[in-house]
Backbone as CSV, one residue per row, in Angstrom:
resi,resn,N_x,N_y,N_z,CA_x,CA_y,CA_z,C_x,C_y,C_z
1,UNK,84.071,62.635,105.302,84.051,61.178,105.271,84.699,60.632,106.547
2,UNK,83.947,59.367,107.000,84.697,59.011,108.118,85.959,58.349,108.190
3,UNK,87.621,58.291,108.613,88.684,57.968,108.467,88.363,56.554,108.453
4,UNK,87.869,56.308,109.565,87.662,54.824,109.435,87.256,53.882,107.943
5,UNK,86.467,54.410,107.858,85.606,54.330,106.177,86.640,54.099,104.735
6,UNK,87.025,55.303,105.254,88.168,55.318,104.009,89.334,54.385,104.332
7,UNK,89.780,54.672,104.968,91.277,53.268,105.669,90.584,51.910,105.169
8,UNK,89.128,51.408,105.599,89.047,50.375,105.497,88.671,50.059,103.644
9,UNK,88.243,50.790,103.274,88.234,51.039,101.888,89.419,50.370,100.697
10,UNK,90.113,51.355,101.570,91.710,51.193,100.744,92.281,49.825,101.380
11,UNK,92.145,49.245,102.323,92.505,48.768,103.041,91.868,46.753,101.936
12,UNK,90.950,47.201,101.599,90.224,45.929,100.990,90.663,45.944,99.722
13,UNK,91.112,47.090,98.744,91.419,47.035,97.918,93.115,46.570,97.763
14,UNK,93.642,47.358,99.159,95.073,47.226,98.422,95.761,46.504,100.000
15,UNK,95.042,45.479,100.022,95.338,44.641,102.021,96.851,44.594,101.891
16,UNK,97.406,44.560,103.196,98.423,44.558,104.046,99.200,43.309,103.248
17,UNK,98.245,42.516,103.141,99.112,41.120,103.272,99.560,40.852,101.722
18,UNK,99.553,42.138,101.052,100.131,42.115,99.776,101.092,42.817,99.676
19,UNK,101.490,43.371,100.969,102.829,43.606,100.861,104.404,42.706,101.056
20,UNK,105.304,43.115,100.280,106.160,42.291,99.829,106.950,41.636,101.220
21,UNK,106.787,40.189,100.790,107.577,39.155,101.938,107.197,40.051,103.328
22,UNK,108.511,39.844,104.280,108.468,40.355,105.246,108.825,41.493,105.510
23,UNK,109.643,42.366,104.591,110.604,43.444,104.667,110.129,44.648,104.244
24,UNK,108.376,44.732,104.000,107.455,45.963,103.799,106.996,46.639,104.768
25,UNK,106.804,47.596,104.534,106.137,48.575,105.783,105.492,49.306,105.261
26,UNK,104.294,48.711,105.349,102.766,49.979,105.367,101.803,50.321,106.315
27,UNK,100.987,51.232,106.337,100.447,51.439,107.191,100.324,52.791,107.957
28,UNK,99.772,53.025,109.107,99.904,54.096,109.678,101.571,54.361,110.501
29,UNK,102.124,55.380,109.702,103.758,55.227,109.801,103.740,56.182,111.555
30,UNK,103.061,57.330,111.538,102.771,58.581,112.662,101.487,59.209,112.851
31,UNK,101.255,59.666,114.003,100.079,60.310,114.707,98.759,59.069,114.702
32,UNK,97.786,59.773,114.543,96.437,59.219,114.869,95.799,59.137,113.890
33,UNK,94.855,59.054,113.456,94.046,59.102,112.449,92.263,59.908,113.307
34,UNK,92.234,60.761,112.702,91.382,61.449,112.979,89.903,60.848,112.492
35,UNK,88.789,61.405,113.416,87.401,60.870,113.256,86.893,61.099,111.640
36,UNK,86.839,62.129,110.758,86.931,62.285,110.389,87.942,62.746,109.060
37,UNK,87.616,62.877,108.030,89.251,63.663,106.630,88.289,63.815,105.887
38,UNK,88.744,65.329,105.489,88.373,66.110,104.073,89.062,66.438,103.203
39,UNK,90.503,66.873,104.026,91.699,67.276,102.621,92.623,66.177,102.898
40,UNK,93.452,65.948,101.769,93.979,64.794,102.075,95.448,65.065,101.709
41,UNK,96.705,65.303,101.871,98.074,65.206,101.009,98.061,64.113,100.606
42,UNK,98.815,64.109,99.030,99.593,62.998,98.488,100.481,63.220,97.845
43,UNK,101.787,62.094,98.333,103.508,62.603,97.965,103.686,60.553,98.033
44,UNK,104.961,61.117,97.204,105.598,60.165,96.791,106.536,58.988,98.060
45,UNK,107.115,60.611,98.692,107.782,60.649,99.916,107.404,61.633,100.688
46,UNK,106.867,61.367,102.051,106.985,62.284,102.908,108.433,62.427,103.663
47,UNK,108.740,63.858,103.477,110.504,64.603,104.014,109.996,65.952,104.680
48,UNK,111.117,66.372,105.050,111.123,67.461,105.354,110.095,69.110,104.286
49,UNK,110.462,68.862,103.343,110.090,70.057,102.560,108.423,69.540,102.364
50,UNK,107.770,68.209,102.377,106.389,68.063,102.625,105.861,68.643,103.746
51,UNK,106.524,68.300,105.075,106.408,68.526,106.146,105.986,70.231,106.188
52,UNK,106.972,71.224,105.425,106.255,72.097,105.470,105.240,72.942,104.773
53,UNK,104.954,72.001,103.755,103.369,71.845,102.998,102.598,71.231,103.757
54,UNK,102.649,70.834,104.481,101.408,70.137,105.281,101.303,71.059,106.738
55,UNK,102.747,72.020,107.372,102.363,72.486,108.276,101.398,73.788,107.849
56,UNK,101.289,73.955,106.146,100.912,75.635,105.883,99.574,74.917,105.705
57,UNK,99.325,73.697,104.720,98.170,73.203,104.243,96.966,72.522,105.697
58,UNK,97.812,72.080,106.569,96.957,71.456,107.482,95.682,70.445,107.417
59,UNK,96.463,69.500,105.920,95.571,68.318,106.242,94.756,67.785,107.154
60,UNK,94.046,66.530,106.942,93.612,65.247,107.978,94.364,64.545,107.839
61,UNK,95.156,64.249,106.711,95.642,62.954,106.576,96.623,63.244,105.346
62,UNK,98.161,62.782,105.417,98.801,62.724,105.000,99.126,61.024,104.009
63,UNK,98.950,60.713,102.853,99.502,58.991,102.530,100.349,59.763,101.648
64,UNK,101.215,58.505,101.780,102.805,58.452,100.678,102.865,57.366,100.487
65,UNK,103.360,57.209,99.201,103.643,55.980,98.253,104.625,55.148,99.333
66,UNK,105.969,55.405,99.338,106.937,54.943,99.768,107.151,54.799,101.845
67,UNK,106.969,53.940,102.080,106.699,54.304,103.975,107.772,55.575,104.663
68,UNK,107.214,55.918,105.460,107.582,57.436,105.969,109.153,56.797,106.773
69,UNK,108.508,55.497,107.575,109.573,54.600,108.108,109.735,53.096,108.289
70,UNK,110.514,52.982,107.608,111.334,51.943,106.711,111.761,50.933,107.327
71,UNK,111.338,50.223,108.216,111.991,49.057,109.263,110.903,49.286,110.540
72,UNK,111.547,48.878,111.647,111.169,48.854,113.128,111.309,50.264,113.442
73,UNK,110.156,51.021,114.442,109.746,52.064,113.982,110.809,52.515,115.223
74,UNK,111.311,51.460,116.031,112.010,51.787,117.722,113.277,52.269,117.246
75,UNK,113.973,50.926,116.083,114.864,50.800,116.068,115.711,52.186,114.364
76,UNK,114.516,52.577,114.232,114.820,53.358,112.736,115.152,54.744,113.947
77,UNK,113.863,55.048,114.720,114.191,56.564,115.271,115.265,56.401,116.238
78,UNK,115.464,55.459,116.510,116.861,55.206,117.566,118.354,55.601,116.767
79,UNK,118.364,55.597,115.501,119.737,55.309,114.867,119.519,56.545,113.459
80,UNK,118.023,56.696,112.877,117.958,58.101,112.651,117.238,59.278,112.538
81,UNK,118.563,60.398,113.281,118.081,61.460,114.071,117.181,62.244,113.439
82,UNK,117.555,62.574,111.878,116.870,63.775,111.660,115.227,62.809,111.309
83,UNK,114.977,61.901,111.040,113.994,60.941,110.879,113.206,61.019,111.995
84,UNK,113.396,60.791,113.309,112.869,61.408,114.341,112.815,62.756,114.589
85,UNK,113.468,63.167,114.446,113.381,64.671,114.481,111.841,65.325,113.725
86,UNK,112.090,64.564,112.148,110.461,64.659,111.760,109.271,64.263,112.231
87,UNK,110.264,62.588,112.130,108.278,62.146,113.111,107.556,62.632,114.575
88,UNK,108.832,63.417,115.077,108.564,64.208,116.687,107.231,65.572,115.631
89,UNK,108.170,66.426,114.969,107.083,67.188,113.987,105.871,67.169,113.651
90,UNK,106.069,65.865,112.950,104.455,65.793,112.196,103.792,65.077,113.399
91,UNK,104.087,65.088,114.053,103.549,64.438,115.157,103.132,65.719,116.560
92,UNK,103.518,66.579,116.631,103.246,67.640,116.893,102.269,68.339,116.496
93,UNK,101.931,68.543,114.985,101.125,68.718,114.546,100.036,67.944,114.111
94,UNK,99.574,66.913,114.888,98.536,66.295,115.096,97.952,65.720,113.673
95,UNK,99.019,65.226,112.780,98.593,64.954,111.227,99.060,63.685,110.928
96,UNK,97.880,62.435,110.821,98.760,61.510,110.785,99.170,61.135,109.565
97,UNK,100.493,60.236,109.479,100.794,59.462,107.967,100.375,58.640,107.854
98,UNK,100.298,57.643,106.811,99.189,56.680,106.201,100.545,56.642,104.867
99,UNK,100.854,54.759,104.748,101.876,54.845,103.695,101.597,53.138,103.500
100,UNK,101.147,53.764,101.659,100.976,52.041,100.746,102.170,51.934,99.863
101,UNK,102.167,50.831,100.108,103.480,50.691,99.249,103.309,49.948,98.349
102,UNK,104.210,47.916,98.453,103.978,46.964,97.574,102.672,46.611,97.744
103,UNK,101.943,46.417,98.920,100.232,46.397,98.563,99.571,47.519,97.704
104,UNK,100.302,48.706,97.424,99.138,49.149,96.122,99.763,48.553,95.261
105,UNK,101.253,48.882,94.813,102.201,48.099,93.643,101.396,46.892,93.093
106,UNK,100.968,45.952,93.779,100.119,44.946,93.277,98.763,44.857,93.354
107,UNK,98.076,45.816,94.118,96.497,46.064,93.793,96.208,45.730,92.686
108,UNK,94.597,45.406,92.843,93.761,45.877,91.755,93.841,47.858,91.450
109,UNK,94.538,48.086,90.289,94.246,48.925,89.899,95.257,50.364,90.345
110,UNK,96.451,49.596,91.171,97.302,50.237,91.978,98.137,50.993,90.884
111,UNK,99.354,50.485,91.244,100.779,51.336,90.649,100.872,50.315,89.384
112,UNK,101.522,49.516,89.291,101.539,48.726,87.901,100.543,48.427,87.193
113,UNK,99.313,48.449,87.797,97.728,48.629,86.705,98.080,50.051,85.957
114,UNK,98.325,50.980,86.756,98.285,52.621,86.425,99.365,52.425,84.776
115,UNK,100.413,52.106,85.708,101.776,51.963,84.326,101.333,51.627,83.448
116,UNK,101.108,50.167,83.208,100.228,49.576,82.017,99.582,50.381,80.800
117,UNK,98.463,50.706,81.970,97.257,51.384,81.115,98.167,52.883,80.773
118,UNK,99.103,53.199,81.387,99.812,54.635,80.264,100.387,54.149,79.270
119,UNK,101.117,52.939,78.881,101.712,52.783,78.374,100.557,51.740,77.154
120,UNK,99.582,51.844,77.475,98.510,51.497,76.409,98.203,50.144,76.212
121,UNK,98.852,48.999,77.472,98.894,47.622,77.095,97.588,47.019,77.058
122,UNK,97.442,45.916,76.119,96.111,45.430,76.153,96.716,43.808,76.329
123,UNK,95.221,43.414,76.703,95.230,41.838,77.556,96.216,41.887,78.415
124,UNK,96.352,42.275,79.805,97.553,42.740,80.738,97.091,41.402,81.490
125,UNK,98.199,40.947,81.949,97.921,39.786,83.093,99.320,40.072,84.214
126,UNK,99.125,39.603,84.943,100.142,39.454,86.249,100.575,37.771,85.844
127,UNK,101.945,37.597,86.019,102.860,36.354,86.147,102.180,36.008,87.128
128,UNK,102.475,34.562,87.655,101.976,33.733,88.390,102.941,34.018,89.381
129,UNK,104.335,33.926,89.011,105.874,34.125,89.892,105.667,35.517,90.325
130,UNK,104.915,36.384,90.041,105.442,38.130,90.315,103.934,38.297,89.643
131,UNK,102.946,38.730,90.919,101.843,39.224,91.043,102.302,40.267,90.751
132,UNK,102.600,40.947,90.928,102.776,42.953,91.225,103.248,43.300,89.837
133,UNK,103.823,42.432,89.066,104.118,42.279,87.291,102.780,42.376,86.724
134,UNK,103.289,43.334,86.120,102.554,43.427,84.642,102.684,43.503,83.628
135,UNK,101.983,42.078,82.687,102.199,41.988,81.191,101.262,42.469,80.638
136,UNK,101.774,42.893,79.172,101.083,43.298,78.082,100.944,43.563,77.026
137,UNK,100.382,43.904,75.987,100.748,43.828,74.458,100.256,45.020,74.116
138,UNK,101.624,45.946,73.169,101.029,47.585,72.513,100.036,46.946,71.660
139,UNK,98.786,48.028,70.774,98.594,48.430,69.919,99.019,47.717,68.070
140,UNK,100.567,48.002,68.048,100.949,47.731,67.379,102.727,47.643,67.494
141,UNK,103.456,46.546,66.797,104.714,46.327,67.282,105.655,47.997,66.668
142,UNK,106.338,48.321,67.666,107.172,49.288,67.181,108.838,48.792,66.912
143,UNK,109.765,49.293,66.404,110.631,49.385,66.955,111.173,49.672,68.443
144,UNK,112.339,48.845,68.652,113.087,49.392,70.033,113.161,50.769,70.328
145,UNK,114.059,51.482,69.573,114.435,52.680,69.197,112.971,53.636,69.666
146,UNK,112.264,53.632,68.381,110.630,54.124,68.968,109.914,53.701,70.221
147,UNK,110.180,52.265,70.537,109.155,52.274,71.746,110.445,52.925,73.179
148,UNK,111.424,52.808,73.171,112.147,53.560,74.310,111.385,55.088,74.250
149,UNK,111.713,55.918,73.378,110.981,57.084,72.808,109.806,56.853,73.278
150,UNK,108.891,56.457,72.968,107.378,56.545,73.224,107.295,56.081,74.954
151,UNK,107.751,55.363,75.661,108.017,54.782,77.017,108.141,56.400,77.911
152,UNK,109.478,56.803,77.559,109.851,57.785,78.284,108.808,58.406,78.060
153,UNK,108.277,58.788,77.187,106.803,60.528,76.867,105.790,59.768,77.731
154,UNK,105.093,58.647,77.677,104.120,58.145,78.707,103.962,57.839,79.696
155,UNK,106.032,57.990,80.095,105.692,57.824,81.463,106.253,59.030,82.327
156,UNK,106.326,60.199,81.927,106.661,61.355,82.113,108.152,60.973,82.428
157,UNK,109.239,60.795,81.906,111.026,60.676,82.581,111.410,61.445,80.843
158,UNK,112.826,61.946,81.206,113.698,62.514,80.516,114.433,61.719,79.850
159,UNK,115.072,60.504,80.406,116.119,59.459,80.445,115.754,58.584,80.845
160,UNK,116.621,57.203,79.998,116.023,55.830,80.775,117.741,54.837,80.139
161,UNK,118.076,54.299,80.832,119.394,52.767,80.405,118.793,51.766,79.576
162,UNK,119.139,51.552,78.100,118.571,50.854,77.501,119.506,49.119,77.388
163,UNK,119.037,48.092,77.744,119.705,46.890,77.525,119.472,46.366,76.350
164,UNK,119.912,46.470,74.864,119.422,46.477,73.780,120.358,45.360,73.688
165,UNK,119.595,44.319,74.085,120.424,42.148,73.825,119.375,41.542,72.960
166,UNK,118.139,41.812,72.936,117.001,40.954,72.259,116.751,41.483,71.300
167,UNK,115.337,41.165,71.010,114.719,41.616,69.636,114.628,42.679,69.656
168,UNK,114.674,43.751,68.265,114.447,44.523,67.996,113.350,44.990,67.896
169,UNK,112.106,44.484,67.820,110.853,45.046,67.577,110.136,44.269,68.297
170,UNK,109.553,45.300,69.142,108.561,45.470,70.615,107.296,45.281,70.292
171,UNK,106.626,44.367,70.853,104.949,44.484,70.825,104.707,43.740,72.153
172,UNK,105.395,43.016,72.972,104.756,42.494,74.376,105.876,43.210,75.164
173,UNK,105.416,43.988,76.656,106.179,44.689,77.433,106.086,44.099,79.097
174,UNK,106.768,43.994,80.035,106.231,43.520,81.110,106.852,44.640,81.861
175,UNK,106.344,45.038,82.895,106.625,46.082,83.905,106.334,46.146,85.649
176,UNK,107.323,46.729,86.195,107.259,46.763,87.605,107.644,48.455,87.966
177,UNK,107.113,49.398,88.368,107.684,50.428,88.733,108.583,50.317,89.702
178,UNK,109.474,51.249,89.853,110.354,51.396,90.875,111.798,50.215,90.792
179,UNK,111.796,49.520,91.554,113.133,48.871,91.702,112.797,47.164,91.640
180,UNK,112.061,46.873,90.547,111.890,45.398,90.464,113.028,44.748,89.247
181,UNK,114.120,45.406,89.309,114.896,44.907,87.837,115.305,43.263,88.036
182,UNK,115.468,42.964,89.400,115.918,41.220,89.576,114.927,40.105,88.847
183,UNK,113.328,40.526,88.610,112.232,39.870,87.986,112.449,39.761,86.922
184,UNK,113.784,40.568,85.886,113.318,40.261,84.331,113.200,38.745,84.187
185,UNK,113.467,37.585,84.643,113.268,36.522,83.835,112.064,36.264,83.875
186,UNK,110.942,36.667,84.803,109.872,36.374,84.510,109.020,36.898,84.012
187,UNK,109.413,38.284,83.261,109.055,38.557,81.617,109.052,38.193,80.832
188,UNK,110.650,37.584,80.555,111.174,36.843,80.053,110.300,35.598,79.228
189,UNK,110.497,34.691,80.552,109.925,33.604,80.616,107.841,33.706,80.130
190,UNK,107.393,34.915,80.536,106.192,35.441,79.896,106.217,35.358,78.805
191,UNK,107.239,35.589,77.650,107.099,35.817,76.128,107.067,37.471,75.787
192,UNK,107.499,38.023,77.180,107.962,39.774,77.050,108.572,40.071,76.288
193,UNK,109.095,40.977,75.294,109.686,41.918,74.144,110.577,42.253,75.349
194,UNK,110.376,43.073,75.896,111.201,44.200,77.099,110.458,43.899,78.296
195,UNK,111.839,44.010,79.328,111.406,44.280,80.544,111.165,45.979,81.551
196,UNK,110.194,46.591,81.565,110.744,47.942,82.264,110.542,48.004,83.922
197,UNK,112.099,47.920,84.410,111.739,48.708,85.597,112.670,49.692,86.237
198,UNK,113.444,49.690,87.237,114.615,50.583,87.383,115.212,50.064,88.497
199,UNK,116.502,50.822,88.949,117.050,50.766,89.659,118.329,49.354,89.537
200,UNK,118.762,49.135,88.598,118.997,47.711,88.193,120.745,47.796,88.315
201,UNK,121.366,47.326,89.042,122.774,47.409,89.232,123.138,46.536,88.361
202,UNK,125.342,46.863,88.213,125.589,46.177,87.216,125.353,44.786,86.299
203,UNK,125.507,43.936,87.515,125.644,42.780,87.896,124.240,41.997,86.868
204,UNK,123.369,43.056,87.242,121.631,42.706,86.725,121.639,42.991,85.275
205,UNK,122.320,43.738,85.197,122.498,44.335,83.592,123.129,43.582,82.511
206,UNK,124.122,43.250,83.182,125.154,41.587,82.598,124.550,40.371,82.306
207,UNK,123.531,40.150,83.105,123.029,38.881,83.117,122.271,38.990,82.103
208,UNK,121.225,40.255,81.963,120.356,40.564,80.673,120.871,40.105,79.840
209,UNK,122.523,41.062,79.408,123.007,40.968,78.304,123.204,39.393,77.553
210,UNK,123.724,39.055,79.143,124.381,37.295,78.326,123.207,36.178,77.871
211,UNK,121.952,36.953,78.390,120.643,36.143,78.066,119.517,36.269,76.707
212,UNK,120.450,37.960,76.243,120.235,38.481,74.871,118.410,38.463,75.136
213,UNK,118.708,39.791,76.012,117.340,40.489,76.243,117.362,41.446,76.537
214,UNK,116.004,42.050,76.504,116.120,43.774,76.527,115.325,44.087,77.654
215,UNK,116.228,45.542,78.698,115.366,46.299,79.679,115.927,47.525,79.681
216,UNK,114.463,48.308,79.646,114.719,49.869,79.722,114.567,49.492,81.253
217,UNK,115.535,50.505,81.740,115.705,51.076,83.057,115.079,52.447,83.297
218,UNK,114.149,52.593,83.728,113.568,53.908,84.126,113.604,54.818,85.297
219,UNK,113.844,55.813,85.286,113.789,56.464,87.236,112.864,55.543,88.021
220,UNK,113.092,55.581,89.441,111.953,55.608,89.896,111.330,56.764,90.482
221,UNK,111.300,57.254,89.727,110.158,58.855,89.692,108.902,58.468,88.770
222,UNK,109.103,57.332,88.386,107.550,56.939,86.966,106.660,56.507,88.130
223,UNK,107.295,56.544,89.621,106.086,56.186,90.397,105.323,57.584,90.780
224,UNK,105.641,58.378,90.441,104.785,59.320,90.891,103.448,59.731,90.187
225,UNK,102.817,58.838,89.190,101.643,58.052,89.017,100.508,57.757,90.416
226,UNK,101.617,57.524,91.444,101.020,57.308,92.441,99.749,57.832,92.682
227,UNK,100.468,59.432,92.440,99.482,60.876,92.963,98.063,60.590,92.456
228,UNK,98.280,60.822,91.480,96.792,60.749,90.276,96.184,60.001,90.151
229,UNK,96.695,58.355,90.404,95.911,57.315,90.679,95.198,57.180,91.690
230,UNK,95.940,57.817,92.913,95.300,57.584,94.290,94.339,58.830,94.311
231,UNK,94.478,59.960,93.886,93.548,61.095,93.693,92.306,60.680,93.250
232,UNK,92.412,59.591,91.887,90.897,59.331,91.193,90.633,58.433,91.910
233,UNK,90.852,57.164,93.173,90.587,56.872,93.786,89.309,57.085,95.086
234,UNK,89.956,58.101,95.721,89.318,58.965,97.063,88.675,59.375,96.209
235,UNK,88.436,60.138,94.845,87.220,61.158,94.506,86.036,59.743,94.236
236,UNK,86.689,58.345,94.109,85.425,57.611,93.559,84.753,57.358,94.858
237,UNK,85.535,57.370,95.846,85.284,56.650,97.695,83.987,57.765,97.904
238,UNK,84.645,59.650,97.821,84.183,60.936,98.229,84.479,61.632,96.667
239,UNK,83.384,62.187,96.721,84.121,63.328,95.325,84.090,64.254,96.240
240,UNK,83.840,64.786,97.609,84.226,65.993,98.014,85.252,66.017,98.738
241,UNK,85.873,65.181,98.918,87.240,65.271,99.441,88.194,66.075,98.821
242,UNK,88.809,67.206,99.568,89.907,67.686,98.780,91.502,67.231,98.722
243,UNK,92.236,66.933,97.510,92.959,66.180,97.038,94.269,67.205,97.212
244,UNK,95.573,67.433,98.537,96.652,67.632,97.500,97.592,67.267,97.381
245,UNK,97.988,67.288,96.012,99.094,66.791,95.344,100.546,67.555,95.459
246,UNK,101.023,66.897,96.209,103.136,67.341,96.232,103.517,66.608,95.573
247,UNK,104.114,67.248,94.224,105.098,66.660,93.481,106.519,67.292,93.481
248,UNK,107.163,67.005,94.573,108.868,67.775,94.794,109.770,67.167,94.102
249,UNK,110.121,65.881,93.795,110.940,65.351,93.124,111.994,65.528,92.339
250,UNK,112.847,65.620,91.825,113.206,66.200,90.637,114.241,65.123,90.119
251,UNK,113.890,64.897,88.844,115.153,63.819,88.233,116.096,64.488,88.061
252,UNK,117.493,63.363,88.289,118.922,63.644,88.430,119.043,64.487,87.486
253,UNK,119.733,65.494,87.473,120.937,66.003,86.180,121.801,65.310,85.265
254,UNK,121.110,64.896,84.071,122.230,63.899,82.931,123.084,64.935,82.399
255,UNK,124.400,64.120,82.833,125.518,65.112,82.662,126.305,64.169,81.176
């Protein structure tokens, strides 16, 4: 398939300009993009230990969920070393990166479409305040207790921080993968049961409480959805494209 083809592909589905405010970075992070791609890596994060899956595998094209580099590309390899040190690497090896971030997060059909639909929601809409949100309604109302339980198994995690201030029994859920916990009010304000996202410091947790509402806190490892979403993707673009998947990750140790 031609690179071009595909970039612009993804590119219509999940545009630039849906990435968050000013402080996103997507895009081609290193190297070139070749005339062509047949095998493709996909990781969550490209690091070091990808780096040497991709020097044995020898992709076309490397994408990662999360950008390879995180700011100004002058001012990141200027201040860090081993960060350059990589992108000198993969850059050596003539493999370029390619990294979506909050433009898939809010795609059609991206990272919080993906969540959703594991977690079984029906009539899903996006807030008006928080596109990249997704609401929705189970099946049938569970308990708290049960739907934390059922949350964690669908979204592959071990552990999750439960803010148990609201109602007890769940049937509308709103969700952001990764680190959107500052949005609960506009779950909230949706008519959400629970808010799920992660990464949510104290401060965020307090405010829940005093507002007598509920958020599971989840890793952000539930983004590694990424993989599989973006896999059935490229096979709909190419079904002969070959797909691989690095999943290195590993959730913390609950001690």
């Amino acid at each position: 398939m031609k690179t071009k083809t595909l970039i612009s592909k993804l590119a219509k589905r999940f545009p630039k300009r849906l990435a968050k405010r000013n402080h996103d970075y997507v895009g081609l992070m290193a190297g070139k993009l070749k005339e062509d791609v047949q095998t493709i890596l996909l990781c969550l994060d490209f690091d070091e230990e990808v780096y040497e899956i991709a020097k044995a595998k020898r992709p076309d094209l490397i994408i990662s969920h999360h950008p390879f580099i995180f700011g100004s590309k002058v001012k990141v390899l200027k201040t860090d070393e081993e960060k350059r040190v990589l992108y000198e690497k993969i850059n050596e090896l003539d493999i370029p990166v390619y990294s979506m971030h909050t433009n898939f997060d809010e795609g059609n059909g991206g990272m919080n479409d993906a969540l959703s639909a594991a977690l079984g929601l029906n009539n899903v809409f996006a807030p008006e305040l928080e596109p990249m949100m997704r609401c929705g309604y189970l099946d049938k109302p569970m308990s708290i207790t049960d739907f934390v339980g059922y949350a964690k198994r669908q979204l592959n995690v071990s552990y999750g921080l439960l803010v148990n201030s609201g109602t007890k029994t769940i049937h509308s859920v709103g969700i952001i993968g990764g680190g959107g916990s500052h949005d609960w009010r506009i779950a909230k304000d949706a008519g959400m049961d629970i808010y799920i996202s992660g990464d949510a410091p104290h401060h965020v947790r307090r405010d829940i409480v005093r507002a007598h509402y509920n958020y599971l806190d989840l890793p952000h490892e539930i983004e590694k959805i990424f993989m599989k979403t973006m896999e059935e993707l490229l096979h709909q673009y190419d079904s002969t494209l070959k797909v691989i998947i690095v999943d290195h990750e590993q959730l913390p140790t609950v001690i």
